[in-house]
C-alpha positions as CSV (number, residue, x, y, z in Angstrom):
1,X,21.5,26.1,33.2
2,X,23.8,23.3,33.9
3,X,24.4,20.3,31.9
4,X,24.3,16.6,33.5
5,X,25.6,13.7,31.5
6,X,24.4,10.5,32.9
7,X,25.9,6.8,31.6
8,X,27.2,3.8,33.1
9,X,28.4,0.4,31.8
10,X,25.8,-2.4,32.3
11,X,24.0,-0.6,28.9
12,X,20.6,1.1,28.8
13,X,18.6,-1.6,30.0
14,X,19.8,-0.9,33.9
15,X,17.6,0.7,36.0
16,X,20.2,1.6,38.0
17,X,21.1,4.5,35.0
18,X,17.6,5.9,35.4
19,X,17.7,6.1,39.3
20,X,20.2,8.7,38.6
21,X,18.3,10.4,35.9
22,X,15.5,10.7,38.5
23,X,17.7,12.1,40.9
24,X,18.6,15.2,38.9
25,X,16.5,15.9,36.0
26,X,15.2,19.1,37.3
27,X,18.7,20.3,38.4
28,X,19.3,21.5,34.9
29,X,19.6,19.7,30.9
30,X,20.2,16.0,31.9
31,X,21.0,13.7,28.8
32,X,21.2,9.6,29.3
33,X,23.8,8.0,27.3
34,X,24.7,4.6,27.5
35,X,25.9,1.0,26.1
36,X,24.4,-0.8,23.5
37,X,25.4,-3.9,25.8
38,X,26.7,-4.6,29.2
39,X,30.5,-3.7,29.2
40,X,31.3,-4.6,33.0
41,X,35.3,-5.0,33.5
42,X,36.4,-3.3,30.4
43,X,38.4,-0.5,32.2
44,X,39.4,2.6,29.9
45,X,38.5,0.9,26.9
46,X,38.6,3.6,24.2
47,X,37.6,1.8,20.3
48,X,40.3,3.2,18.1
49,X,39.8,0.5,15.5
50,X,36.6,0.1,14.7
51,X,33.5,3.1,13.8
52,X,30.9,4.0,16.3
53,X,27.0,3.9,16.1
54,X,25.2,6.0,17.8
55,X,21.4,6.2,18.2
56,X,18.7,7.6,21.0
57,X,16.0,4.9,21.5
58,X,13.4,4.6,24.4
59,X,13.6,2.7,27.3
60,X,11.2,2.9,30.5
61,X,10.1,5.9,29.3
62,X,13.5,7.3,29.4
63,X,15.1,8.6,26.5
64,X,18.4,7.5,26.0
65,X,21.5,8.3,23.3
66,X,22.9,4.3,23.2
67,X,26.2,3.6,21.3
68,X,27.2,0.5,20.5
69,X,31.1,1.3,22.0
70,X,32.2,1.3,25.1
71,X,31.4,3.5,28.8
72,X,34.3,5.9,27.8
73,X,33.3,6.2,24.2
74,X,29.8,7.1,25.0
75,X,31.0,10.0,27.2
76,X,33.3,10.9,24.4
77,X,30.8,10.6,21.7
78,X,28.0,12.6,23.6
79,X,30.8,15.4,23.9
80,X,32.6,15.6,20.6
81,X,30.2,14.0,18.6
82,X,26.6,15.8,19.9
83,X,28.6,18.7,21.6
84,X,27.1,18.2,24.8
85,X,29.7,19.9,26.9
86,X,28.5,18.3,30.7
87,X,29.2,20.5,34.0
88,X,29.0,17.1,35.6
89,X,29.2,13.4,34.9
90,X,27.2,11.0,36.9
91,X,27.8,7.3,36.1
92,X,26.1,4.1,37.1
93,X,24.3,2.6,39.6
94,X,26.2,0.1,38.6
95,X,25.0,-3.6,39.2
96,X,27.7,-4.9,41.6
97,X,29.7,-2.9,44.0
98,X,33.4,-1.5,43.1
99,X,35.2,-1.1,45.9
100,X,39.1,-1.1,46.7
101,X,41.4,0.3,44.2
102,X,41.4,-3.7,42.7
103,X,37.6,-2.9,41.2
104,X,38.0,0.7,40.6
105,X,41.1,-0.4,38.1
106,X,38.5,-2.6,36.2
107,X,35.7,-1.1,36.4
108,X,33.8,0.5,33.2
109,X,31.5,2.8,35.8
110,X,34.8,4.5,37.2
111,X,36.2,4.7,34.1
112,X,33.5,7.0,32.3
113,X,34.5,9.0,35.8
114,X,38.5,9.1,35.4
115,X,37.7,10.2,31.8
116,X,35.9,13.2,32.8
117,X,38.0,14.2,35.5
118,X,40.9,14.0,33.1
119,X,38.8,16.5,31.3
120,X,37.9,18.5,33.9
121,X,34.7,17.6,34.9
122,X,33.8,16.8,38.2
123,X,32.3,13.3,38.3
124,X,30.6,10.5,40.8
125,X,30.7,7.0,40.3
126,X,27.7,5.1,42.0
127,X,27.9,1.2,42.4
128,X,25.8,-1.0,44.6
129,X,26.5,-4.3,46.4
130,X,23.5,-5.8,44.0
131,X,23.4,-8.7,41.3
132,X,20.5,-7.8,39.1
133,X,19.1,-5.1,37.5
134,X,15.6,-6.0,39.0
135,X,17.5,-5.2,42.3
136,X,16.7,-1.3,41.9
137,X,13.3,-1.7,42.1
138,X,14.1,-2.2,46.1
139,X,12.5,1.2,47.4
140,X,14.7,1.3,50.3
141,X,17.8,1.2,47.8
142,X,16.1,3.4,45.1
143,X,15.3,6.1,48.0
144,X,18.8,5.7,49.0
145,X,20.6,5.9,46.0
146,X,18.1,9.1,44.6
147,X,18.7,11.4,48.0
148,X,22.8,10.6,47.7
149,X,22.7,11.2,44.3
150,X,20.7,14.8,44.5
151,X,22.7,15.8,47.7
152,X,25.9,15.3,45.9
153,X,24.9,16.8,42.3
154,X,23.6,19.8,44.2
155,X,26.8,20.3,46.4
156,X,29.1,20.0,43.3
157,X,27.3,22.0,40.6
158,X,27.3,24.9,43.7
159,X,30.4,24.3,44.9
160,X,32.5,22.0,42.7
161,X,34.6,19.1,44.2
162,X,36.9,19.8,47.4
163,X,40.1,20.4,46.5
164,X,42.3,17.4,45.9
165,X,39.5,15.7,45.1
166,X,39.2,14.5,41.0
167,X,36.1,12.7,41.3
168,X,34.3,10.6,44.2
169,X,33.4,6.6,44.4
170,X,30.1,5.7,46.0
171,X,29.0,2.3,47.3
172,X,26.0,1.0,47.9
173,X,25.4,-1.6,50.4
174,X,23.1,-4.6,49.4
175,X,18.8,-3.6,50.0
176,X,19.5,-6.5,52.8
177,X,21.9,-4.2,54.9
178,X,21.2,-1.2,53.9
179,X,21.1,1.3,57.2
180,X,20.8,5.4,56.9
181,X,24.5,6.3,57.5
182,X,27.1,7.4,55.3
183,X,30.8,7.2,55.8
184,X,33.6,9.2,54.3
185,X,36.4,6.3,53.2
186,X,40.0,5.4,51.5
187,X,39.8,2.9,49.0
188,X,41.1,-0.4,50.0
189,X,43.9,-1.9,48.2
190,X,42.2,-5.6,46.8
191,X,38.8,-6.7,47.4
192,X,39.5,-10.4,46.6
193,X,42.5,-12.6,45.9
194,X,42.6,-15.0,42.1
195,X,41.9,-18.6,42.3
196,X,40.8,-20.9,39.7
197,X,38.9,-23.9,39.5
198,X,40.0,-26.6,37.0
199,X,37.3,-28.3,34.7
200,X,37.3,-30.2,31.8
201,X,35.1,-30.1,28.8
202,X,33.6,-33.1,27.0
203,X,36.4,-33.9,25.1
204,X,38.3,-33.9,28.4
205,X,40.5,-31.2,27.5
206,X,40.8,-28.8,31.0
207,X,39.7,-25.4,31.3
208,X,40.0,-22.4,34.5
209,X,37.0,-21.0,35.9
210,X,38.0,-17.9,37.8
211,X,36.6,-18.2,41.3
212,X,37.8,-14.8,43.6
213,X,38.3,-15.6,47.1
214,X,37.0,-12.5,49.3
215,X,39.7,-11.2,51.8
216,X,38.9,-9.3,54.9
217,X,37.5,-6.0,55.1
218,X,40.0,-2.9,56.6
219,X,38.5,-0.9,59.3
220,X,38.1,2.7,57.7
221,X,38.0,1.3,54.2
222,X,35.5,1.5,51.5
223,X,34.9,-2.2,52.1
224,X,34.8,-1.9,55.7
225,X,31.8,0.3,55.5
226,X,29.9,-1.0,52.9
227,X,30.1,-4.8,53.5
228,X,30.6,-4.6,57.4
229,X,29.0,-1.3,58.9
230,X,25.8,-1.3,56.1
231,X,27.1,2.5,55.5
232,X,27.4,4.1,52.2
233,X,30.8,4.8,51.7
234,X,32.0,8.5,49.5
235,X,35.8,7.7,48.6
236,X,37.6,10.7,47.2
237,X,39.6,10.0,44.7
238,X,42.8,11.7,42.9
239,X,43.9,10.8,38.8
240,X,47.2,12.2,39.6
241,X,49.4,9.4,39.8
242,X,52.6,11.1,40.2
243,X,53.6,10.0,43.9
244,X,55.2,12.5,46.3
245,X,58.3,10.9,47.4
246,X,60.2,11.3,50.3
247,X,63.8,12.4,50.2
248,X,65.3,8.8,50.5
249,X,63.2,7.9,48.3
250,X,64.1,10.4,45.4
251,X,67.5,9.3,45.8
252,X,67.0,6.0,45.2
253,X,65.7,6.5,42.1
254,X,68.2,8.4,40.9
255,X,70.6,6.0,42.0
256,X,68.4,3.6,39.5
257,X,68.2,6.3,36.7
258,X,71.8,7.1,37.1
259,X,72.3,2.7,36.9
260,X,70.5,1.9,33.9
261,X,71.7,5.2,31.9
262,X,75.5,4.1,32.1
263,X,74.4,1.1,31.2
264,X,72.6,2.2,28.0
265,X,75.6,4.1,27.3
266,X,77.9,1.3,27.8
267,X,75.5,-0.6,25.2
268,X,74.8,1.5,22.7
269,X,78.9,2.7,22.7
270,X,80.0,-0.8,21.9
271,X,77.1,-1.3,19.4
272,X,78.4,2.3,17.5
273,X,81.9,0.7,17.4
């Protein structure tokens, strides 16, 4: 019987974490594991410094294995510390879409995801275009999220992921636009540019209030589809982050390698003198 680890990062009070539960309980042993508290934008946050609690409470009926760590220590934990070996890793719905490579760096959700890929574990992250938690009781989105979710699980735990393929990203768009169609997409570069708006508190000292200015949407792109077309989007992604460089550019860099090593040379001769 296959073994389904389900977390996210918004903590065990999201109902987004339980649409997936739903989706596959019956496709094999499905545990919930989750954050004590919402750990949105945390990345691969890993607690090296500090012990972990771990304890299974209830929530919505659910039972759920809640830690007081971080997205990637919970899937860690569940493994090493309950030896609940997972032949797949679903994480999310996370409140709050994550698409272009800009979010997917940040984000907790596709964190738990990289981590299990890097372990070998085919994963999915889900994410939708919402703001709340009370947002999944929409039963157009909660549909919509539990057939993706099954259709996926089901292909992967028969087939695995295709090759080249680590782990996927998938985006929900808002209840609002929501239409039945899904599109296979790259990941955009950046979903939104910085800018800051200057305040001052009461003793008139200023402060910066980060306030992201959206940029346009790329045909073909995760973004495209989700905020644009109303389509889920499925982006493939890879954790190999070795590039495949052309010729011209190999040679470059070995003109740089070659560069900075007579350099150290040259440094560390004079310094031995």
């Amino acid at each position: 019987m296959p073994r389904i680890l389900i977390t996210n990062d918004d903590s065990y009070l999201s109902r987004g974490l339980y649409l997936l539960y739903d989706a596959v309980r019956d496709l094999g042993e499905a545990r919930v594991y989750s954050t004590e508290w919402p750990r949105s934008a945390v990345g691969h946050s890993v607690s090296f410094n500090k012990p972990l609690r771990l304890t299974e409470t209830t929530h919505l009926g659910y039972s759920v294995y809640v830690t007081d760590g971080s997205p990637v220590d919970a899937l860690h934990l569940a493994i090493a510390a309950h030896g609940f070996e997972p032949d797949l890793v679903l994480s999310g719905v996370n409140v709050g879409e994550n698409l272009t490579i800009q979010h997917i760096v940040y984000s907790g959700t596709l964190a738990v995801a990289i981590e299990a890929a890097l372990m070998g574990i085919p994963a999915v992250a889900f994410s939708a275009d919402v703001h709340l938690f009370e947002e999944f009781k929409n039963q157009r989105l909660a549909e919509a999220v539990k057939t993706v979710a099954r259709a996926l699980a089901e292909d992967i735990l028969a087939q695995g992921l295709p090759r080249g393929a680590d782990l996927l990203s998938v985006n929900f768009p808002s209840p609002e636009s929501l239409r039945g169609c899904v599109r296979i997409t790259n990941a955009a570069r950046r979903r939104w540019r910085p800018a800051f708006e200057q305040r001052f508190d009461t003793r008139g000292r200023p402060y910066y209030w980060l306030t992201p200015r959206p940029l346009s949407p790329e045909p073909g792109s995760d973004s495209y589809a989700v905020l644009v077309e109303g389509c889920v989007s499925i982006t493939p992604l890879s954790i190999d982050l070795n590039p495949g460089l052309a010729p011209e550019a190999v040679a470059r860099i070995e003109e740089m390698a070659a560069r900075a090593d007579r350099a150290l040379r040259e440094r560390l001769g004079r310094r031995d003198k």
